[in-house]
MIDOSE-1310 file (N, C-alpha, C; in nm, 2 decimals, decimal comma, always signed):
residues 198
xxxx	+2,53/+0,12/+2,45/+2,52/+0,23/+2,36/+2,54/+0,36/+2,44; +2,60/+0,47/+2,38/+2,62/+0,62/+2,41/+2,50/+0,68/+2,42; +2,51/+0,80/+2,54/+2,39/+0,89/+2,48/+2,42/+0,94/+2,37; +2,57/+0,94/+2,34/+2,55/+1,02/+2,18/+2,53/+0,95/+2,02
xxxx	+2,51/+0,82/+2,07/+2,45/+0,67/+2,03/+2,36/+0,71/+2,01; +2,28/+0,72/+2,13/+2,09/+0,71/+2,13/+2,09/+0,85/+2,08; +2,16/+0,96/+2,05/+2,10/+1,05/+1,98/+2,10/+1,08/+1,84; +2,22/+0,99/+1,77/+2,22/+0,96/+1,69/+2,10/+0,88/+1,59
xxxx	+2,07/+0,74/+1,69/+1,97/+0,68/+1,66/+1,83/+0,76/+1,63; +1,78/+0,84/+1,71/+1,71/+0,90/+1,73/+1,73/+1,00/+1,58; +1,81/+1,09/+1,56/+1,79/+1,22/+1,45/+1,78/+1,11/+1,33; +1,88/+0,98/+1,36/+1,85/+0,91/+1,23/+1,71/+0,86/+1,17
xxxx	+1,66/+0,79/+1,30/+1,51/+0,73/+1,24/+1,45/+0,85/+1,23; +1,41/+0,96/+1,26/+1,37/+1,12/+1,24/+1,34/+1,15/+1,10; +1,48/+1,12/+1,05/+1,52/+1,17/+0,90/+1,47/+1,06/+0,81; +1,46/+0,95/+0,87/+1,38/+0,79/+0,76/+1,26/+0,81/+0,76
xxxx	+1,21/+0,86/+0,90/+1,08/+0,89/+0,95/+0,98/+0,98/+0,81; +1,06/+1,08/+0,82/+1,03/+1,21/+0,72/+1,05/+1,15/+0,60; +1,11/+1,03/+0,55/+1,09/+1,01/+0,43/+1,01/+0,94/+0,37; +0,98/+0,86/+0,49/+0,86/+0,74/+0,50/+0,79/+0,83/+0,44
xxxx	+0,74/+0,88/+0,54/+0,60/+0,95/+0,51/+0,58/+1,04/+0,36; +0,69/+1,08/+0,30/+0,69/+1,15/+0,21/+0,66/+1,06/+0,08; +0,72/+0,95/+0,09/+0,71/+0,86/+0,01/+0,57/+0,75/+0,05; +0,50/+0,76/+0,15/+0,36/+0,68/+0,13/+0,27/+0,76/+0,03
xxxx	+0,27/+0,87/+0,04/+0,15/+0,92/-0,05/+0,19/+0,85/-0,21; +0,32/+0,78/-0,20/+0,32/+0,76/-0,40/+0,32/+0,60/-0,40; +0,32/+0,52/-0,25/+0,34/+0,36/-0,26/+0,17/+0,37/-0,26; +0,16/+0,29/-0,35/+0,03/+0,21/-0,35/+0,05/+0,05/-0,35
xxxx	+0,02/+0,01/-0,24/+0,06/-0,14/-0,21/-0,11/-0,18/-0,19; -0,11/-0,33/-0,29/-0,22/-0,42/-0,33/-0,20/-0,46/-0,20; -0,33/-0,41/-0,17/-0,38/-0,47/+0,03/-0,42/-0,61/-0,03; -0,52/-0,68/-0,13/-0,54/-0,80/-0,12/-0,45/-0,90/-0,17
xxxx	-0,36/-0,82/-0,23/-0,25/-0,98/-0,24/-0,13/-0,96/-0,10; -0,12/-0,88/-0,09/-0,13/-0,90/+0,10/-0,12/-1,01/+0,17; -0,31/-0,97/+0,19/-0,35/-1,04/+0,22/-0,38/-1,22/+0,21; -0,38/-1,22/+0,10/-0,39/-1,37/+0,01/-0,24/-1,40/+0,05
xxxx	-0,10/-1,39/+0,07/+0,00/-1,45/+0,12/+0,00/-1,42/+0,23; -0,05/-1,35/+0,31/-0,06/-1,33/+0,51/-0,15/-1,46/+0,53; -0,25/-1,46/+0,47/-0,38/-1,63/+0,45/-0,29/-1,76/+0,45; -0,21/-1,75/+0,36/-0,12/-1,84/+0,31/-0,01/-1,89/+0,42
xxxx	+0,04/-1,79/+0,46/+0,13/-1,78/+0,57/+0,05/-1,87/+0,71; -0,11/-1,76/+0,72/-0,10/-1,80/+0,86/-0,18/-1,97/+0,85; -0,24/-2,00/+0,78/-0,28/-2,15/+0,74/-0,19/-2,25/+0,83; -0,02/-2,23/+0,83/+0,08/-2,32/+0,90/+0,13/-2,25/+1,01
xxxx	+0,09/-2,16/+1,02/+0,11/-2,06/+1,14/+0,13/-2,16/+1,29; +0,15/-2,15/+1,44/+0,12/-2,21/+1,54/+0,00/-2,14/+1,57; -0,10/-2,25/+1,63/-0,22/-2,23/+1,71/-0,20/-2,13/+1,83; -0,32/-2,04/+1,74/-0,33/-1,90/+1,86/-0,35/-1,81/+1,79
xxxx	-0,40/-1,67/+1,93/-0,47/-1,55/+1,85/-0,36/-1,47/+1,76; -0,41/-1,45/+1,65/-0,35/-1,36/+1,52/-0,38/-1,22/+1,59; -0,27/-1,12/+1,59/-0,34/-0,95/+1,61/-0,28/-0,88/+1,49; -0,39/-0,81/+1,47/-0,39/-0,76/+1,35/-0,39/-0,59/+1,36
xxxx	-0,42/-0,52/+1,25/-0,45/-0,42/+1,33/-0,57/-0,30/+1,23; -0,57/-0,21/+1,26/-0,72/-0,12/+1,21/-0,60/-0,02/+1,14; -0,59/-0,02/+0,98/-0,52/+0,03/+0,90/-0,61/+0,22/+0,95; -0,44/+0,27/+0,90/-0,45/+0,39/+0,92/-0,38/+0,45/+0,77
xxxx	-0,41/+0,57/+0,70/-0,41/+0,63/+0,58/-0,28/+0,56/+0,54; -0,24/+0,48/+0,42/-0,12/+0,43/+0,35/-0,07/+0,31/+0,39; -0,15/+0,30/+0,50/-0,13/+0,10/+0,55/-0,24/+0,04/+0,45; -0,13/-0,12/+0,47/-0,24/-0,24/+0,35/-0,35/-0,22/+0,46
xxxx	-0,45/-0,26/+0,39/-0,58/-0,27/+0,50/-0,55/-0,42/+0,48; -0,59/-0,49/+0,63/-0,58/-0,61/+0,70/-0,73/-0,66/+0,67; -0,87/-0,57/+0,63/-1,01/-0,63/+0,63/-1,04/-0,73/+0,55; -0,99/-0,78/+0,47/-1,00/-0,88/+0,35/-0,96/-1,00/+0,41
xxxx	-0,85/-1,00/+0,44/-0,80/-1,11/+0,55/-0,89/-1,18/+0,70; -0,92/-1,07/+0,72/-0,98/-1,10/+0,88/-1,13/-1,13/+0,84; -1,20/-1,09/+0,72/-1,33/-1,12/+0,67/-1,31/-1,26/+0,62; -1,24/-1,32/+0,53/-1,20/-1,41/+0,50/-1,18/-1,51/+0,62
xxxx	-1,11/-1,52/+0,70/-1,11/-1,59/+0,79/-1,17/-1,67/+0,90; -1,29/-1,54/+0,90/-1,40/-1,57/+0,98/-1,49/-1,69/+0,96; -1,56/-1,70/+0,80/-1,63/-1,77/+0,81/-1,57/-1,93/+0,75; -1,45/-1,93/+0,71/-1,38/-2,07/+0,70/-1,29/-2,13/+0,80
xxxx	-1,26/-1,99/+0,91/-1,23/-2,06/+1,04/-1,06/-2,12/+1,02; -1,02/-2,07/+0,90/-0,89/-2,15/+0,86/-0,77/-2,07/+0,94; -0,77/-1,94/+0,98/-0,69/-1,89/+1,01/-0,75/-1,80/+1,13; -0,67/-1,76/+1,21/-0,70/-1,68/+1,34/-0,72/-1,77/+1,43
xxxx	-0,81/-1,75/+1,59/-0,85/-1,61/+1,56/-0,78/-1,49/+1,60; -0,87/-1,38/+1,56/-0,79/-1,22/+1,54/-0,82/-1,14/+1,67; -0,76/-1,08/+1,69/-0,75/-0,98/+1,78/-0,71/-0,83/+1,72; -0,72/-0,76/+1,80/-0,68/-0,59/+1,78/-0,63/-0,52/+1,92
xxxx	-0,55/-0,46/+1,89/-0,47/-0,37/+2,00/-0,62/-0,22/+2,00; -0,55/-0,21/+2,19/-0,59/-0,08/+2,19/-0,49/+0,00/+2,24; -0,53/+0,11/+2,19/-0,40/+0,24/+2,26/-0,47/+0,28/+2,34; -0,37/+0,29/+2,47/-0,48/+0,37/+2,60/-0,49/+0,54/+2,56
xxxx	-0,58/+0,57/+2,65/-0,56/+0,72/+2,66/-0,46/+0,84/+2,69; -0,42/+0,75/+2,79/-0,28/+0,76/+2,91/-0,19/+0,68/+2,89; -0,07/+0,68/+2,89/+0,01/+0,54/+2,93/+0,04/+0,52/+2,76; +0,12/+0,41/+2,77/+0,16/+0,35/+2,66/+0,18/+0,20/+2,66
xxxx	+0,07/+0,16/+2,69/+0,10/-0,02/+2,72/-0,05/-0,05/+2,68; -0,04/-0,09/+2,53/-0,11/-0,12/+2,43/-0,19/-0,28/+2,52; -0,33/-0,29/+2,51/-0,33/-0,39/+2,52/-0,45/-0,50/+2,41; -0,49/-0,64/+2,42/-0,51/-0,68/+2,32/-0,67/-0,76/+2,37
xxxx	-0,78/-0,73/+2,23/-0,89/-0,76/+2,23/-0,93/-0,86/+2,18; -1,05/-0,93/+2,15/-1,10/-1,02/+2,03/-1,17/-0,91/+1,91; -1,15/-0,98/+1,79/-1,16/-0,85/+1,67/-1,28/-0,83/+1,66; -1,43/-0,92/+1,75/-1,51/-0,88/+1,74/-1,56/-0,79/+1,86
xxxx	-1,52/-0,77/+1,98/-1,52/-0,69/+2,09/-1,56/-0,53/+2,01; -1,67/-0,51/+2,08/-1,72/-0,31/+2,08/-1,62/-0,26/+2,03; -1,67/-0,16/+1,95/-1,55/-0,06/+1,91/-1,58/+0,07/+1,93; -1,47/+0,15/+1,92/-1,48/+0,29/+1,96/-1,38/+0,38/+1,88
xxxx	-1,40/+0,52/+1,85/-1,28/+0,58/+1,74/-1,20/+0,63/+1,81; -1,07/+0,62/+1,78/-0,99/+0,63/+1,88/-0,93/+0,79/+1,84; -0,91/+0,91/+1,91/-0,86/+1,02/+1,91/-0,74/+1,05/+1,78; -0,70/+0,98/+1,75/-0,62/+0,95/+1,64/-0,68/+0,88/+1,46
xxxx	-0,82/+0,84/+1,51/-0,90/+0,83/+1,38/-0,94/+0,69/+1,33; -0,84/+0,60/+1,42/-0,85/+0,48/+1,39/-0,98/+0,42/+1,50; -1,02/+0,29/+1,47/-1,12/+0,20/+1,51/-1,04/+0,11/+1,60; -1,10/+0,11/+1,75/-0,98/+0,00/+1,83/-1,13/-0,04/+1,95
xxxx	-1,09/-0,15/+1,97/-1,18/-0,18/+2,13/-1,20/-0,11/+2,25; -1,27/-0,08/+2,30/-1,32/-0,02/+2,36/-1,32/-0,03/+2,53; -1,23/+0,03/+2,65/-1,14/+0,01/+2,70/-1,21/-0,10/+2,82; -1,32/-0,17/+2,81/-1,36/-0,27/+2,93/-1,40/-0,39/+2,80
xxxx	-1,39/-0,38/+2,72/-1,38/-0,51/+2,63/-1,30/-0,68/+2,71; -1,32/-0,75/+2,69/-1,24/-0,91/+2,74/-1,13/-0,88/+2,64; -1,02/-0,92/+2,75/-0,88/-0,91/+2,67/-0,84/-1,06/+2,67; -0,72/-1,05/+2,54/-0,69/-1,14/+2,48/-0,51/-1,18/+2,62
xxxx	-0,54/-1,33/+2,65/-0,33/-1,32/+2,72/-0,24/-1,36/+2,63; -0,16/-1,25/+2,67/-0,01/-1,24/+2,57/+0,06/-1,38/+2,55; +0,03/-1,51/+2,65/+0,07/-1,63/+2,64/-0,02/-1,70/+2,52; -0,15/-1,65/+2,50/-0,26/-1,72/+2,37/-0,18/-1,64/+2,23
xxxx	-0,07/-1,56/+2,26/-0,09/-1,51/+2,09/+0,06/-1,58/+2,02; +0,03/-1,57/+1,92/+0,10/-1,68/+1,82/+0,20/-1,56/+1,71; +0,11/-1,48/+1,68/+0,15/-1,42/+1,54/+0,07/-1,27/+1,56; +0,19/-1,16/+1,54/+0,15/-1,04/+1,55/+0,14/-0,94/+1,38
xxxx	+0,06/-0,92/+1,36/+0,09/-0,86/+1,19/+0,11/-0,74/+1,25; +0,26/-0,63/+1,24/+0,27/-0,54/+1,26/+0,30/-0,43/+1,15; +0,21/-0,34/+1,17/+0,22/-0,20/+1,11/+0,39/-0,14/+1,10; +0,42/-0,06/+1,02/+0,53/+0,08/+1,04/+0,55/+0,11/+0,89
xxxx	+0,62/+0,24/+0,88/+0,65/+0,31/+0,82/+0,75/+0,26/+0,77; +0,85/+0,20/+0,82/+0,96/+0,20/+0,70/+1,02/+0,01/+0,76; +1,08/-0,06/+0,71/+1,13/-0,20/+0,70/+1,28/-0,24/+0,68; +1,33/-0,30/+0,73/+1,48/-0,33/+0,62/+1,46/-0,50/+0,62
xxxx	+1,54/-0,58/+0,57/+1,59/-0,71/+0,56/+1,64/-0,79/+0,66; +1,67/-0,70/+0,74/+1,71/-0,77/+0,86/+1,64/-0,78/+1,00; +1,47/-0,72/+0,94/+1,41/-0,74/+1,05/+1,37/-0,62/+1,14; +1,43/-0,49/+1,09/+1,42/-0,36/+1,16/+1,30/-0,27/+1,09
xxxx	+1,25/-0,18/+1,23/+1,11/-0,19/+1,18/+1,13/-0,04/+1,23; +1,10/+0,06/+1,17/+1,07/+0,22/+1,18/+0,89/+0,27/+1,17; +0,87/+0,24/+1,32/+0,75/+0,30/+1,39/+0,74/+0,47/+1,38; +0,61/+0,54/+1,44/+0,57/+0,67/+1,43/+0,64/+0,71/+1,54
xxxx	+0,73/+0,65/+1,67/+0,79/+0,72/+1,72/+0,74/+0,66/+1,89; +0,63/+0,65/+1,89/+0,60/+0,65/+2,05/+0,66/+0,50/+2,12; +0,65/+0,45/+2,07/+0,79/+0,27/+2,07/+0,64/+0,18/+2,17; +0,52/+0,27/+2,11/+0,34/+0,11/+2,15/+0,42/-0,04/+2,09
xxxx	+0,43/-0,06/+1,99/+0,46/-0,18/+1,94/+0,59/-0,24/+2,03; +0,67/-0,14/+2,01/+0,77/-0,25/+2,09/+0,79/-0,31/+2,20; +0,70/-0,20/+2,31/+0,68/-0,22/+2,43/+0,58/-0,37/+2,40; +0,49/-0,34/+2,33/+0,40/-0,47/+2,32/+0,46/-0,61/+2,28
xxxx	+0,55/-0,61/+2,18/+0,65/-0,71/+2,10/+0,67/-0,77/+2,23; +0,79/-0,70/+2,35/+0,86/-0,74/+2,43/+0,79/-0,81/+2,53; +0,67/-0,80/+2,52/+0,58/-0,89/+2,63/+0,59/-1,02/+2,61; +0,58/-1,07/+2,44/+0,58/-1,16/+2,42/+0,64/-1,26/+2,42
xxxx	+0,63/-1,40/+2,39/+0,69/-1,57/+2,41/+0,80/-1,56/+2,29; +0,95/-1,59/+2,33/+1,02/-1,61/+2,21/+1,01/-1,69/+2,06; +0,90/-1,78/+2,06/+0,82/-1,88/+1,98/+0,73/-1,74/+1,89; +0,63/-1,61/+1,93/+0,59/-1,57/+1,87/+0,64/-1,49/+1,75
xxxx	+0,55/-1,50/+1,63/+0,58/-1,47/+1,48/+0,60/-1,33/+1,44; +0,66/-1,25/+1,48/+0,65/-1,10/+1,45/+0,61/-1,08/+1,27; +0,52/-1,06/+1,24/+0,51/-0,97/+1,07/+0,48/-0,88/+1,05; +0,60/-0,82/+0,99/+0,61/-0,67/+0,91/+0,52/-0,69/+0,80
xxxx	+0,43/-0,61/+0,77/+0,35/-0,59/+0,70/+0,39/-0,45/+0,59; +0,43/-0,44/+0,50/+0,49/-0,34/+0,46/+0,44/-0,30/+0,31; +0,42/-0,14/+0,28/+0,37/-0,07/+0,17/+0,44/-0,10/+0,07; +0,60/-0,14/+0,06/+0,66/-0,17/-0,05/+0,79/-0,05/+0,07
xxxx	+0,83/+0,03/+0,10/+0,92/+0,10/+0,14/+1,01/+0,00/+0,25; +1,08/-0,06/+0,17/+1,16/-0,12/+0,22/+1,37/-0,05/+0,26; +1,41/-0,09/+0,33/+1,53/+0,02/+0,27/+1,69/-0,07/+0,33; +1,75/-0,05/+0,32/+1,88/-0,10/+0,33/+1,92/-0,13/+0,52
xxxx	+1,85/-0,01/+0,55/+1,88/-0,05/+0,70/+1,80/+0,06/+0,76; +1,72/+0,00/+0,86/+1,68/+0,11/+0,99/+1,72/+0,13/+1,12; +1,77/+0,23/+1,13/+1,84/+0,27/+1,24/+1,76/+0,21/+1,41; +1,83/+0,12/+1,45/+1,80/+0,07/+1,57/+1,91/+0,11/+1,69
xxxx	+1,78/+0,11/+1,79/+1,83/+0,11/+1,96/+1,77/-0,02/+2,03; +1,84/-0,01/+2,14/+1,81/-0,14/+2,24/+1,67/-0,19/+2,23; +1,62/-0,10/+2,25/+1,44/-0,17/+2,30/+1,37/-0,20/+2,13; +1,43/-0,19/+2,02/+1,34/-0,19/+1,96/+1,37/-0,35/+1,88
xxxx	+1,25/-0,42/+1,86/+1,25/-0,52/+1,86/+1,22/-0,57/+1,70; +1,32/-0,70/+1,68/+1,31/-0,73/+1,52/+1,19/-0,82/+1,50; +1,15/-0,78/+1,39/+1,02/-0,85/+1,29/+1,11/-1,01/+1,23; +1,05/-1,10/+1,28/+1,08/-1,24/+1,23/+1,04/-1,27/+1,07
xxxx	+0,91/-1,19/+1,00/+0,88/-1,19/+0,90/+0,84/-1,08/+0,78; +0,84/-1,08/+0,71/+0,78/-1,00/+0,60/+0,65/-1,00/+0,50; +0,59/-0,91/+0,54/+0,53/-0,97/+0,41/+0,46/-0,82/+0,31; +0,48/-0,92/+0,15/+0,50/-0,77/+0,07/+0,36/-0,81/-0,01
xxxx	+0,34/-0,73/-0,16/+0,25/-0,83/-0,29/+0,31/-0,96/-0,29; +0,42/-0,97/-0,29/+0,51/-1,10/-0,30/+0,48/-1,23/-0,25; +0,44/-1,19/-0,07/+0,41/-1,32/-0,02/+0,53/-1,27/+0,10; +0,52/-1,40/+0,19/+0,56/-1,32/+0,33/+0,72/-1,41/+0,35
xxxx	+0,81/-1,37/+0,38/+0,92/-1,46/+0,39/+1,00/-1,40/+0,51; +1,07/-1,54/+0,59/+1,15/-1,50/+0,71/+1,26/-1,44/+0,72; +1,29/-1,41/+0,80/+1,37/-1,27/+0,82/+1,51/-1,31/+0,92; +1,59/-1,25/+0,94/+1,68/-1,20/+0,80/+1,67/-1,26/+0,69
xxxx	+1,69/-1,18/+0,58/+1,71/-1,24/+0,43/+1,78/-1,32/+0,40; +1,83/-1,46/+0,38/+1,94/-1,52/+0,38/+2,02/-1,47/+0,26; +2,14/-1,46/+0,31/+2,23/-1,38/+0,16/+2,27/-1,28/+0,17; +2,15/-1,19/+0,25/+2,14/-1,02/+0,33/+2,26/-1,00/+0,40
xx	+2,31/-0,93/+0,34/+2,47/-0,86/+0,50/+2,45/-0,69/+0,48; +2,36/-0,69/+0,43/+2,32/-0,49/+0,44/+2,32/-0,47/+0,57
């Protein structure tokens, strides 16, 4: 790819970016049927830690699920990312590990918590702003998730978790890594869409 590639990429996700966000304040996406097909999903899931994450204003909230889980033991277990202070190399907790508010407003582990290894995890339920069909995922910009994606075993489950703002295509560069899954009210299905040539 060109620099004038990667700058392209860049003003483009920019301009999806700005719409994301314009358009969450009017998606109102049912966090519990969500959840009830993420349950469903992870039930046949491979054995290993689920990461989930601490919803932030216009994300499904993930708490119905992870409450659920707990005491039937059917699914998980969960973990949660933390964002460092410094740096950008997200790392991963148990979902019951100490918490602490993180500068940004969200609820994350607390930075001497026992961490979870990137070889124990199975299935990541990831956050973003915008989704397409083929797996491309339009993050808030700092590229935490991707960097974290790329750590992982080619066996683990990437899932987009998405408000309903789905869109024809999101503008990708090299490091950014595709979502294996979806999941909407609908229920969660693999990725690419078969049929899909958007």
């Amino acid at each position: 790819m060109s620099p004038s590639d990667d700058a392209a990429v860049v003003e483009a996700k920019n301009e999806l970016r700005t719409r994301a966000k314009r358009n969450r304040s009017a998606l109102r996406a049912d966090s519990l049927r969500i959840c009830f097909g993420l349950r469903h999903f992870l039930r046949s899931a491979p054995a290993g830690w689920v990461v989930a994450y601490s919803a932030m204003p216009g994300e499904p909230d993930l708490a119905s699920l992870v409450a659920a889980g707990r005491p039937a033991g059917d699914v998980g277990p969960f973990a949660l990312t933390r964002t460092p202070e410094e740096g950008r190399v997200l790392s991963v907790h148990p979902i019951d590990a100490p918490t602490e508010r993180h500068r940004w407003g969200f609820s994350q582990p607390v930075a001497d918590a026992a961490t979870v290894p990137d070889d124990e995890i199975a299935v990541v339920l990831v956050p973003g702003l915008a989704f397409d069909r083929r797996g491309g995922r339009l993050g808030f910009g700092a590229g935490y998730y991707d960097r974290f994606l790329s750590r992982l075993g080619p066996d683990t489950r990437f899932v987009a978790v998405s408000d309903g703002f789905i869109v024809d295509e999101v503008p990708t560069g090299p490091n950014d890594v595709a979502m294996t899954h979806l999941a909407t009210e609908a229920g969660v299905v693999a990725l690419p869409l078969s049929g899909w040539s958007g």
